[in-house]
C-alpha positions as CSV (number, residue, x, y, z in Angstrom):
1,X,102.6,109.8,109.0
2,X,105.9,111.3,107.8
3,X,107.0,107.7,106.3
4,X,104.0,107.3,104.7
5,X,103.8,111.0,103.0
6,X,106.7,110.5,101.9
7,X,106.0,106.8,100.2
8,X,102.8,107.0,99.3
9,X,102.2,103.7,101.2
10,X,99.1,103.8,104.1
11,X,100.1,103.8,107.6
12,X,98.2,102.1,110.4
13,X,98.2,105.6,112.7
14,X,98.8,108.9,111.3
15,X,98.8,112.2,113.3
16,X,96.0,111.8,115.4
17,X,95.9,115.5,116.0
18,X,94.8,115.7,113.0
19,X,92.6,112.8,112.2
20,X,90.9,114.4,115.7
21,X,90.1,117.9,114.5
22,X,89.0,116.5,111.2
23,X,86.9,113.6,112.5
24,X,86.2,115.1,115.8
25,X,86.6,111.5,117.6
26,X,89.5,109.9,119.3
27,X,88.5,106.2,120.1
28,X,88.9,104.4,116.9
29,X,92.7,106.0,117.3
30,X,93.3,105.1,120.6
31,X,92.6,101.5,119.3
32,X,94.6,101.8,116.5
33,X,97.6,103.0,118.5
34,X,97.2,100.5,121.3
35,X,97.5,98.0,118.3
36,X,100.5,100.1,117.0
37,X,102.3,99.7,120.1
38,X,101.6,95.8,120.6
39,X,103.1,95.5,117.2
40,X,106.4,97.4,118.3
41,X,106.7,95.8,121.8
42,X,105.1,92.4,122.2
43,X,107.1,89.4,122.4
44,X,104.0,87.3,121.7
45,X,105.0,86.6,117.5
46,X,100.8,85.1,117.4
47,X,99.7,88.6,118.3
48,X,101.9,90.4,116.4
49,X,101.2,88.6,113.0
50,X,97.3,89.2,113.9
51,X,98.1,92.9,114.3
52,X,100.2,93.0,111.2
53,X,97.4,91.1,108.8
54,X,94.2,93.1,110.5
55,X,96.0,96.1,109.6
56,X,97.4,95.0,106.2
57,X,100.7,95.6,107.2
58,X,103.6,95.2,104.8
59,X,106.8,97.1,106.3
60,X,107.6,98.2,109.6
61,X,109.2,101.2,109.7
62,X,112.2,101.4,112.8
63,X,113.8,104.4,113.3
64,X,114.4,107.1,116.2
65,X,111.2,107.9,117.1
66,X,110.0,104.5,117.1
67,X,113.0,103.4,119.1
68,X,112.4,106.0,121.6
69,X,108.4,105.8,121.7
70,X,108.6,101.9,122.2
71,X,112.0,100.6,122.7
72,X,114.2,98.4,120.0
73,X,114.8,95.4,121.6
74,X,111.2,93.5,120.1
75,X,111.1,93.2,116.4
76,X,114.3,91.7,116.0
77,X,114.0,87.3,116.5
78,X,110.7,86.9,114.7
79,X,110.5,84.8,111.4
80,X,108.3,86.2,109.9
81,X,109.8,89.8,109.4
82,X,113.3,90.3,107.3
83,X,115.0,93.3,107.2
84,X,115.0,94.9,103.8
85,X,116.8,98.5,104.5
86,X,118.9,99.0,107.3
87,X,121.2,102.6,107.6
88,X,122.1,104.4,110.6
89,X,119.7,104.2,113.2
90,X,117.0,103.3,110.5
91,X,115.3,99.4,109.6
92,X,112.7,98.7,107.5
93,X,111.4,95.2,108.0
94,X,109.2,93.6,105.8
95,X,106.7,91.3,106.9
96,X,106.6,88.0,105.4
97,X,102.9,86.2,106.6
C-alpha cells in the first residue's frame, strides 16, 4: 500500500486492516495475499506468470519488508521479469508477459 500511494499505480493487496474495517470481510484478502506470497516465493515461473496476469501485474516492488516477509532469493532467474530500478536494498522488476 505505501508503494502504491505513493505511485498512483494499484496494488494487488493493500492494508488489509483496513480493507477489513471498511468491507467488514477478510476472505477475498486472505486469497489475495496467498497469491501475493506465491508470486514472491514460488520457484514454479508457470504459476508465477498466472499470478502476475490474473492480477494485472506490471512491477514487482522488492524492498525490506518484502525481503523480510518472503525472503529474496525467488524473483531473481526468471525471464520474464527485468529489473528496471535497483538502489540499496530496493528492485523494481518489471514484468515482461
Amino acid at each position: 500500500g505505501r508503494i502504491s500511494s505513493s505511485t498512483g499505480l494499484p496494488t494487488v493487496l493493500g492494508w488489509r486492516g483496513h480493507e477489513l474495517q471498511w468491507r467488514g470481510i477478510s476472505r477475498s484478502f486472505d486469497v489475495r495475499a496467498e497469491d501475493v506470497a506465491a508470486i514472491y516465493q514460488s520457484a514454479d515461473g508457470l504459476l508465477v506468470q498466472s499470478l502476475l496476469d490474473k492480477h494485472r501485474v506490471r512491477y514487482i516492488y522488492m524492498g525490506h519488508r518484502e525481503m523480510v516477509t518472503y525472503g529474496d532469493d525467488f524473483l531473481t532467474g526468471f525471464e520474464f521479469l527485468k529489473s528496471v530500478f535497483s538502489v540499496d536494498d530496493v528492485t523494481i522488476y518489471e514484468y515482461l508477459p
